[in-house]
Every structure is written in C-alpha cells, then in structure tokens.
C-alpha positions in Angstrom: 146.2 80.0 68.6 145.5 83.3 67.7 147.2 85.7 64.8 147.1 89.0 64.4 147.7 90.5 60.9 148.5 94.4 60.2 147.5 95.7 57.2 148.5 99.5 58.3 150.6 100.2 61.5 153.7 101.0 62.7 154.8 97.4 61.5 152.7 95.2 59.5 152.5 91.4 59.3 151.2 88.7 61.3 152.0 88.4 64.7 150.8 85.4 67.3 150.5 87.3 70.2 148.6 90.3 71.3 151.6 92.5 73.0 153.5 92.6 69.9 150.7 93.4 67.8 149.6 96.2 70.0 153.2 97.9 69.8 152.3 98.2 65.9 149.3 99.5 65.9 149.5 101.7 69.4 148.4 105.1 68.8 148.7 104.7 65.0 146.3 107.1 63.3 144.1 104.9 61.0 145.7 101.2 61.5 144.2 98.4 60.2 144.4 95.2 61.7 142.1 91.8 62.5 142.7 89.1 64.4 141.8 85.1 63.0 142.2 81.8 64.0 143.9 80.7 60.8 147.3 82.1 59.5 145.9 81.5 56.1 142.3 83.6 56.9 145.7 86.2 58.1 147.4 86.0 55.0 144.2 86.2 52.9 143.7 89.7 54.5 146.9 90.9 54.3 147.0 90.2 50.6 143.4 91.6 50.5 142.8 89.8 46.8 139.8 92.1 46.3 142.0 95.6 45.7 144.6 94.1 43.2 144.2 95.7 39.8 142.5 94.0 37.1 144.1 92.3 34.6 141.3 91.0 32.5 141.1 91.9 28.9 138.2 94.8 28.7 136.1 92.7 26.5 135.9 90.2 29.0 135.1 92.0 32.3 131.4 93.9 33.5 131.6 96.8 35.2 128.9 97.2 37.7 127.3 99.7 39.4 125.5 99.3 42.5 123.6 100.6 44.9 121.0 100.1 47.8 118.0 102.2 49.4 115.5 102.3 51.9 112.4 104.4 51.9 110.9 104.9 55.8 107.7 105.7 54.2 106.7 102.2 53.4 109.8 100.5 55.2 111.4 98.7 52.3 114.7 98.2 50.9 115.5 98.4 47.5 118.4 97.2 45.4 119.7 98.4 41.8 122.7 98.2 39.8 123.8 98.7 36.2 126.0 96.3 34.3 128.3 97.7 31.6 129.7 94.4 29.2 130.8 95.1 25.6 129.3 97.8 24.6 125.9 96.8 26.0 124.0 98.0 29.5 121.7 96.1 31.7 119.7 97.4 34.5 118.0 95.8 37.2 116.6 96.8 40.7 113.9 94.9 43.2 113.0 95.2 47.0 111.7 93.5 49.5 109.9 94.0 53.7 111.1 90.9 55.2 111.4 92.3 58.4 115.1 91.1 59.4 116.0 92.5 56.3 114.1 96.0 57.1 116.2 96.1 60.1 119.9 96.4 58.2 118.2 99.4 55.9 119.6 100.5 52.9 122.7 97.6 53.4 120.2 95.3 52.4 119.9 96.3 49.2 124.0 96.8 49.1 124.5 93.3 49.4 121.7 92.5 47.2 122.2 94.5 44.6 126.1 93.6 44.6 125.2 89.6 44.7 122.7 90.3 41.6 125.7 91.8 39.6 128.0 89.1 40.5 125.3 86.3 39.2 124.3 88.3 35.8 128.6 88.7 35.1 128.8 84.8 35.3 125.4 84.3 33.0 126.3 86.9 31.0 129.6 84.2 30.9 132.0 87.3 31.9 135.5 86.3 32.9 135.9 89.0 35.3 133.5 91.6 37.4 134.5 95.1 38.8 131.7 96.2 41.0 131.5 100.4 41.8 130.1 100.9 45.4 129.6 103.5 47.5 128.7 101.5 51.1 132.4 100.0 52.4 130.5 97.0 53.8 130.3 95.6 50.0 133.9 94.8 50.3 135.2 95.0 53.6 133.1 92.3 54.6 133.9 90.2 51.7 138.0 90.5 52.2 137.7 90.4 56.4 138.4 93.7 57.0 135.0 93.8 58.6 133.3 90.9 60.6 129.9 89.4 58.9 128.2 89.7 62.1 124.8 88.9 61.5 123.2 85.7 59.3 122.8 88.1 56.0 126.1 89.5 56.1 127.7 85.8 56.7 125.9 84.8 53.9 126.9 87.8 51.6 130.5 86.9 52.2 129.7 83.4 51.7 128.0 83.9 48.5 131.2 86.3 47.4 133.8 84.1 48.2 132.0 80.9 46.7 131.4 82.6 43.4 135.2 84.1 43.2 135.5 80.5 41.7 133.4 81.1 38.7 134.8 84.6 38.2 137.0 87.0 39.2 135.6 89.8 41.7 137.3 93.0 41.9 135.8 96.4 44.2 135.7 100.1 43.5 134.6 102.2 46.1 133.2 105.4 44.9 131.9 108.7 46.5 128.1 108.5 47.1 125.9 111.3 45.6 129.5 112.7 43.8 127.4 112.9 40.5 129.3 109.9 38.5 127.0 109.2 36.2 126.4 105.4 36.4 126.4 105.4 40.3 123.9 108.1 40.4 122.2 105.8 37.8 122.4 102.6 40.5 121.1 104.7 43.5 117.6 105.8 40.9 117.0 101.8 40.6 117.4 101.5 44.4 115.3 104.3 44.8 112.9 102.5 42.2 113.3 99.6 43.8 112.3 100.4 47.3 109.1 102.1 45.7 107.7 98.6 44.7 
C-alpha cells in the first residue's frame, strides 16, 4: 500500500490513494508532496523534524556553516565548513577526485562538508547542531522531501538520520553568495579545499 502525504496543497495529510491526492495538489502553485510505502516514513515528512526551532540552551549547540565547491580546472570537489561552539571557531575543509564523486560536483562537498560538521558537534560533545547551507539537497534529502537517488546521497541520509541519535540536527538554509559573513567564510574553505 501506497500513502501519499501533502505537505503544501489544497488539502494536506496523508492519503492512500492516488485520486484523492491528486485533487489536493492539482494545479497548486508550489505543492509539496511524496509518496512512501510506510505511513510512518509519511508522518516523518509531514512533521519534517529537521525545520522545528531549536530549543537547546546556546551553550550547548554548534552552529555550522557549510559549504561545497568544485574547481573544473583540476576536476575536484572540495568541502569546508566553520563550526561556532562557545565562544570558540573551528574550520576545516578537504577534497577529493574519486571519480563517482567528480560526477555529483560541488554536492559532493555539500554532503561532505555537512557530515564533517555533524561528527566534530558530537566530539566536540555538543548537545545540539544547527547547520547554515546554501545547497537545498543538505536537507531535503535528509527529511524526504527529496529522493537519495544515487549510492552517496543514500548514504548521506543514512549517515544523517543515524547520527540524529547522538545529537540533535537542525537546518538553515541560507542565500548563497548573499555576503553573510560565516557562509562566505564556508564557500573560501571549499574553494580551498578543491585547490588541494
């Protein structure tokens, strides 16, 4: 059995067949919907966990910045992000040419640099993590809006949703190249990355 959950139509919910579904989301500008083989993978969308607000003390939550590159001069991806956690920054970026990787661009380093953050919050033994991201993919994929079509953006999700046990995941998207200062400081370690 198939359901159908609407996030944005003309109604939203979860349906279990496609006719009724379709009359919500006919000729609706913008709807959002997916369909999944689970009413709990349908619920888990419709609540989209991943947008609530944070309610983490300050002193216990990183604030990341990330970002990813690709440079078709030497065809390499890069990845860098910039952790903020009590008072104190952290930096990182890296890159790679494995060629499957090559092939996804600059979203290679998106989902790197996003899993790097995620595994420095929990050493860093953060209680909470709210990553800034310009590339919708970082999330989308993560709360099902977006199939993970491909091996590498399976296993992004994957690593997301397995590590939302050890800490608490929250996304920003913000404008790329809208000179906020710690994004523009993520894309000059992807840049720096992909230069390796």
């Amino acid at each position: 059995m198939k359901y159908y959950a609407v996030k944005k139509g003309r109604k939203t919910g979860i349906f279990t067949d496609w006719p009724t579904c379709k009359k919500a989301i006919d000729k609706y500008p913008n709807a959002v919907y997916k369909s999944f083989s689970s009413q709990a993978a349908a619920e888990n969308f419709l609540s989209d966990q991943g947008s609530q607000p944070v309610r983490v003390d300050s002193n216990d939550q990183v604030l990341a910045y990330v970002d990813g590159s690709f440079m078709t001069t030497n065809n390499r991806y890069g990845f860098g992000g910039i952790l903020l956690y009590q008072g104190e920054e952290y930096t990182f970026f890296g890159g790679g040419d494995d060629p499957e990787l090559v092939k996804m661009r600059n979203v290679a380093g998106e989902m790197m640099a996003s899993m790097r953050a995620v595994k420095a919050a929990i050493k860093l033994e953060a209680k909470a993590i709210l990553i800034h991201f310009d590339y919708q993919g970082i999330e989308k994929w993560v709360t099902g809006e977006w199939q993970a079509k491909n091996e590498f953006t399976q296993s992004y999700r994957q690593f997301m949703l397995d590590k939302e046990k050890e800490i608490k995941i929250h996304f920003v998207k913000v404008k790329a190249h809208s000179n906020d200062h710690y994004n523009d400081i993520a894309d000059q370690l992807a840049k720096k990355g992909a230069l390796n």
